[in-house]
C-alpha positions as CSV (number, residue, x, y, z in Angstrom):
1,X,0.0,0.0,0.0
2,X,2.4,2.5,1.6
3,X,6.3,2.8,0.0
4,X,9.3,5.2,1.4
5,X,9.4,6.5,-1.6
6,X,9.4,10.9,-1.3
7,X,6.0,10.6,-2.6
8,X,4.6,8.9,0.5
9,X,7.2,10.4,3.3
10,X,9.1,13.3,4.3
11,X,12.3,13.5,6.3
12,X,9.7,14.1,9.3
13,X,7.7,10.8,8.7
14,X,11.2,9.0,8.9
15,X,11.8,10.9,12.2
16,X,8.8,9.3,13.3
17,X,9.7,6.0,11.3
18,X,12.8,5.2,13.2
19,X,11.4,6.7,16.8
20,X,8.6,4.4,16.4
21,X,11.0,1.5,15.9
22,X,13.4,2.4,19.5
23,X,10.1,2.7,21.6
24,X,8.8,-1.0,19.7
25,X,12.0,-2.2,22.0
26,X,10.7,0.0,24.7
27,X,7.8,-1.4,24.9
28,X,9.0,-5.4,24.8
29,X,6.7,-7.2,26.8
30,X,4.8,-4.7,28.5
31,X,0.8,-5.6,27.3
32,X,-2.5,-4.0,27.6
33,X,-4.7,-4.8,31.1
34,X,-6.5,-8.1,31.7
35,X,-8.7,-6.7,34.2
36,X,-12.1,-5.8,33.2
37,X,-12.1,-2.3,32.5
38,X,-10.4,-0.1,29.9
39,X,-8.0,2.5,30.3
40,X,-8.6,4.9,27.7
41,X,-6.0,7.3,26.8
42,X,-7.6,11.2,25.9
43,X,-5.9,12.9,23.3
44,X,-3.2,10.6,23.0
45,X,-1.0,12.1,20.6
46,X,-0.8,15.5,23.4
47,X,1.3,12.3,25.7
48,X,5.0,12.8,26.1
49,X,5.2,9.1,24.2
50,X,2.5,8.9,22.1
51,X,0.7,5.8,21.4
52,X,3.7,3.2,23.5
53,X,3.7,5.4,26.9
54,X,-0.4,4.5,26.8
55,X,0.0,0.7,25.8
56,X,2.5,0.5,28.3
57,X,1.0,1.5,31.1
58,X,-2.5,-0.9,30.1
59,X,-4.5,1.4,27.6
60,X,-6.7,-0.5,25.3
61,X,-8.6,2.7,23.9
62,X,-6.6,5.5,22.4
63,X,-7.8,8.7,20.9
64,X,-6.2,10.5,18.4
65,X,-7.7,13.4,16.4
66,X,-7.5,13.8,12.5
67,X,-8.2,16.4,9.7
68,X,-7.0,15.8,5.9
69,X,-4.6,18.1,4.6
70,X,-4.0,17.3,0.9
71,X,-3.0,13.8,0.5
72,X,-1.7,13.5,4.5
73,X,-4.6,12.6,7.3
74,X,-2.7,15.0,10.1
75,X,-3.0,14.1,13.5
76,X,-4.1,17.4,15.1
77,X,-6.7,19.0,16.9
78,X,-7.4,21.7,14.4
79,X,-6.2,23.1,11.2
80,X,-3.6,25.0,12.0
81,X,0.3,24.7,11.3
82,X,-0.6,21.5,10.0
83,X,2.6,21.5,7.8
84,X,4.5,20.8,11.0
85,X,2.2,18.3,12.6
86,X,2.7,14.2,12.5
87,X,1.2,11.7,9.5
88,X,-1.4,9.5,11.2
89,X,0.1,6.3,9.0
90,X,3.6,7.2,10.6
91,X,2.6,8.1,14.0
92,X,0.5,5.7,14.7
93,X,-0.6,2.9,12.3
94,X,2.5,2.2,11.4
95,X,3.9,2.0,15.7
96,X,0.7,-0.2,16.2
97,X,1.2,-2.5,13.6
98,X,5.0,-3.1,14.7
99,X,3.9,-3.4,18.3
100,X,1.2,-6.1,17.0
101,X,3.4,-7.8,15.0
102,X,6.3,-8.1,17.0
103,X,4.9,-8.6,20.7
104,X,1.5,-9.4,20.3
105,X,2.2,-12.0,17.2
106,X,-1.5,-11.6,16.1
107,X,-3.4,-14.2,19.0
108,X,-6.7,-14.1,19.4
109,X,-7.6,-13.7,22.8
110,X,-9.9,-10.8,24.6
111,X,-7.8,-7.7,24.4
112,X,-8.6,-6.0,21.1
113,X,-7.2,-2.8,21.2
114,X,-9.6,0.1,20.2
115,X,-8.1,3.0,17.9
116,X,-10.6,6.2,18.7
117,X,-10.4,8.3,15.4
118,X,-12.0,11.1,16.0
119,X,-12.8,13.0,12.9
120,X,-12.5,16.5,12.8
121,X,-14.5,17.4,9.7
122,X,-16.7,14.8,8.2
123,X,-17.1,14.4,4.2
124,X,-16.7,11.7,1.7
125,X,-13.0,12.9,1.0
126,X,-11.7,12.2,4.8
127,X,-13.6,9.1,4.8
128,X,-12.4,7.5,1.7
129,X,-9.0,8.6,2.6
130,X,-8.9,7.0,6.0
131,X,-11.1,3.6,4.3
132,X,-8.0,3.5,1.6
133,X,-5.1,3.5,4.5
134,X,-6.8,1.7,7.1
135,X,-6.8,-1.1,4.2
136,X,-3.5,-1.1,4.3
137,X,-3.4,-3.0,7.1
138,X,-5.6,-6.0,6.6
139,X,-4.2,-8.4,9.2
140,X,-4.6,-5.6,12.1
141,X,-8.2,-4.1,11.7
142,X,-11.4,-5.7,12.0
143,X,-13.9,-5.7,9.7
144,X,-17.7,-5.2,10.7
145,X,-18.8,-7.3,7.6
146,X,-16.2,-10.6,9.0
147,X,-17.3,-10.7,12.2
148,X,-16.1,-13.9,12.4
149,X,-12.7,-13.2,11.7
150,X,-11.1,-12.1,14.8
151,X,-8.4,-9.2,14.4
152,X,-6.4,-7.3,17.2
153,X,-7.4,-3.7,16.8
154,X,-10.6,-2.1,16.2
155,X,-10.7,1.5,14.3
156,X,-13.8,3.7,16.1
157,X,-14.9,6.3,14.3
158,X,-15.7,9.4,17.3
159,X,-16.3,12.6,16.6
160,X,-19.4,15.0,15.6
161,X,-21.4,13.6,12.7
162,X,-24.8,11.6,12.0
163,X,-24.3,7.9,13.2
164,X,-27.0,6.3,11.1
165,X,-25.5,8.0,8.0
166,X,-22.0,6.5,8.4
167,X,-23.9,3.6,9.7
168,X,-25.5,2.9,6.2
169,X,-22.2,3.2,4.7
170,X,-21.3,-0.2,4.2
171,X,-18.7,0.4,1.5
172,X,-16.4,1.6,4.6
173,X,-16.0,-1.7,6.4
174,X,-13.3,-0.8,8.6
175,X,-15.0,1.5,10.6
176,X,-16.6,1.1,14.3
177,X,-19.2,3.6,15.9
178,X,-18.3,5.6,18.8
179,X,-22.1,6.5,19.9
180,X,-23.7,8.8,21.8
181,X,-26.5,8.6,23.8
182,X,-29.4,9.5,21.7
183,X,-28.2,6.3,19.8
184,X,-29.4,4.0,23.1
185,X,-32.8,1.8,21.8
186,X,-32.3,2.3,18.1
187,X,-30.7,-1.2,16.9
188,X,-27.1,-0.5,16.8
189,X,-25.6,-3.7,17.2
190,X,-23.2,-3.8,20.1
191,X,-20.0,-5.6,17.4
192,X,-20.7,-2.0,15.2
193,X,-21.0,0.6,18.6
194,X,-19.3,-1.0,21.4
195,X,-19.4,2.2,23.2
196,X,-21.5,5.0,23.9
197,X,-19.6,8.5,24.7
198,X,-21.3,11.3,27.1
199,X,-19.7,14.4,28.3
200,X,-19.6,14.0,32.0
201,X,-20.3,17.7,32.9
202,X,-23.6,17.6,31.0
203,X,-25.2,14.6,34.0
204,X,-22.6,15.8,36.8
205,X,-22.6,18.7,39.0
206,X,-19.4,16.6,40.2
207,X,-17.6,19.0,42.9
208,X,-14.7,16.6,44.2
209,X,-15.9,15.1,47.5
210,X,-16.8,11.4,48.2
211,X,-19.6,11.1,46.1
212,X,-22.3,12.3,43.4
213,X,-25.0,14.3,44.4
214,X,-28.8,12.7,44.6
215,X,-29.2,14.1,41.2
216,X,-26.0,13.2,39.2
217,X,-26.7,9.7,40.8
218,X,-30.2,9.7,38.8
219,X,-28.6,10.9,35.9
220,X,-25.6,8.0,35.6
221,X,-26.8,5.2,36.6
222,X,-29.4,4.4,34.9
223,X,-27.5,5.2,32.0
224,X,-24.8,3.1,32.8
225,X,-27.3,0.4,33.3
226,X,-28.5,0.7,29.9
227,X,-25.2,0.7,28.4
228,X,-24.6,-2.8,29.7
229,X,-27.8,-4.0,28.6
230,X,-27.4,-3.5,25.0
231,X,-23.6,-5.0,25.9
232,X,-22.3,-1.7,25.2
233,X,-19.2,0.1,27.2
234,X,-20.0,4.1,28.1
235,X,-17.2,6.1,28.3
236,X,-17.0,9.6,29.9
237,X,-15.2,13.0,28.4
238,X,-14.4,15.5,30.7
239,X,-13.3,14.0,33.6
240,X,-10.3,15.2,35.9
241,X,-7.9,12.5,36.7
242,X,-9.1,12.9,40.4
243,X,-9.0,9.2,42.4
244,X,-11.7,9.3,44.3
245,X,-13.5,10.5,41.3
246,X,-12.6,7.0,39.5
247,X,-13.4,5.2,42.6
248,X,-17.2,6.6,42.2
249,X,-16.9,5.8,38.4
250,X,-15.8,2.2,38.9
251,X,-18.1,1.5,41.6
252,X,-20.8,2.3,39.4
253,X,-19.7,-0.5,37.2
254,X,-18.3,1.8,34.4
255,X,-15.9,-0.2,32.4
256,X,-14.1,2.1,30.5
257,X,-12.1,5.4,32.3
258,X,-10.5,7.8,29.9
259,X,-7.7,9.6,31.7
260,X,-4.8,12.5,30.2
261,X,-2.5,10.4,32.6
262,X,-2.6,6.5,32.0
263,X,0.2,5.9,34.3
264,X,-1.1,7.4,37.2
265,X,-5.2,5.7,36.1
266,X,-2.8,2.4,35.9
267,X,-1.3,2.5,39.1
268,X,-4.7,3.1,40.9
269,X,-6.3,0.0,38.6
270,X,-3.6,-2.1,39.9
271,X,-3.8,-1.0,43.9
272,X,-5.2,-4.1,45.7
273,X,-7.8,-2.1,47.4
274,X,-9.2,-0.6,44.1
275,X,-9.0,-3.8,41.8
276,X,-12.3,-5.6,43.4
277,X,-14.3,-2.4,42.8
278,X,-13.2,-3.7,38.9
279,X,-14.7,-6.8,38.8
């Protein structure tokens, strides 16, 4: 698919080329968690190490952010100085593959590793453009129309745009649903949306103490509740990397945590006292 040819890479893409190849020995051994919840790593590429300092310390879910800018899909936040910002094949779908490849050695077992896309504009061009290079990787990403056939990473598709419209899209096959919560009761199959996403400022009035108030509680629960009925995993944005503020989440059964700092989110997770509050 992809070549080193100066049509497909700069001297910057083999900066990131030959990092991504030191932290792959880095990374040796190290694997994502077995326990039952997911650390998901917010805004990944903002890390010190992007992509290996989160699957070190037991991310499953990462989150990177992408625009198009001419033939390149830039990982960025916006579209500025996008000259100067990292190729998503380079930064990270290239790292992952090498990590998959060389550690993993392609098993199937229950740790697929979810890739968070989340689109910054949303057109045809974007979408065939991320289709065309996620198909470069065949033995890596799952496919929603071969459910049967059992690949290490998922690619979710987040971000603001209509889910049923994408969801009809069937010449994209690649792509997993990051939903929201209006999407709740409508028939998306859990394999297609494993996750619903809700910003947690909009059902908590969440001011740091040991608990949520009577009316957060009424909020969140019951949402979480529905999540796991439809077999679906609900993720929070917006939250502080505060402990006792993951304690509350994980007591509520939430099995995913998104955190700026999966080191520190690790380190609780693994804390005897805090790992039954995971089961």
């Amino acid at each position: 698919c992809f070549s080193l040819s100066p049509q497909w890479i700069d001297m910057r893409d083999y900066i990131y080329f030959f990092l991504l190849i030191f932290y792959s020995f880095w990374a040796q051994g190290q694997k994502t968690s077995d326990l039952e919840i997911r650390i998901h790593s917010h805004n990944d590429y903002e890390q010190d190490i992007p992509l290996y300092g989160a699957l070190v310390h037991g991310a499953s879910s990462i989150e990177v952010d992408i625009v198009r800018h001419g033939e390149r899909l830039v990982v960025s936040h916006d579209d500025k100085h996008l000259d100067n910002k990292p190729d998503l094949r380079w930064s990270y779908l290239e790292p992952l593959a090498l990590y998959i490849r060389r550690f993993r050695k392609l098993k199937k077992d229950s740790s697929v590793i979810w890739l968070m896309i989340d689109l910054k504009e949303y057109n045809s061009e974007i979408l065939d453009q991320l289709d065309f290079t996620l198909n470069c990787y065949p033995d890596i990403f799952y496919r929603h129309d071969r459910k049967e056939e059992w690949r290490p990473v998922k690619a979710i598709i987040s971000g603001d745009y209509d889910r049923k419209d994408l969801y009809k899209k069937s010449r994209y096959p690649y792509f997993f649903l990051d939903g929201r919560r209006e999407n709740l009761s409508k028939g998306f199959d859990a394999f297609y949306m494993p996750l619903i996403s809700a910003n947690f400022k909009d059902l908590a009035n969440y001011k740091g103490g040991g608990r949520l108030n009577r009316e957060s509680s009424r909020k969140i629960y019951p949402l979480v509740q529905k999540c796991r009925q439809e077999n679906k995993y609900l993720r929070f944005w917006n939250t502080d990397d505060n402990e006792r503020l993951w304690r509350i989440l994980l007591s509520s059964k939430l099995r995913i945590l998104g955190t700026d700092d999966p080191k520190m989110l690790n380190e609780f997770i693994k804390n005897p006292s805090h790992r039954k509050l995971v089961r």
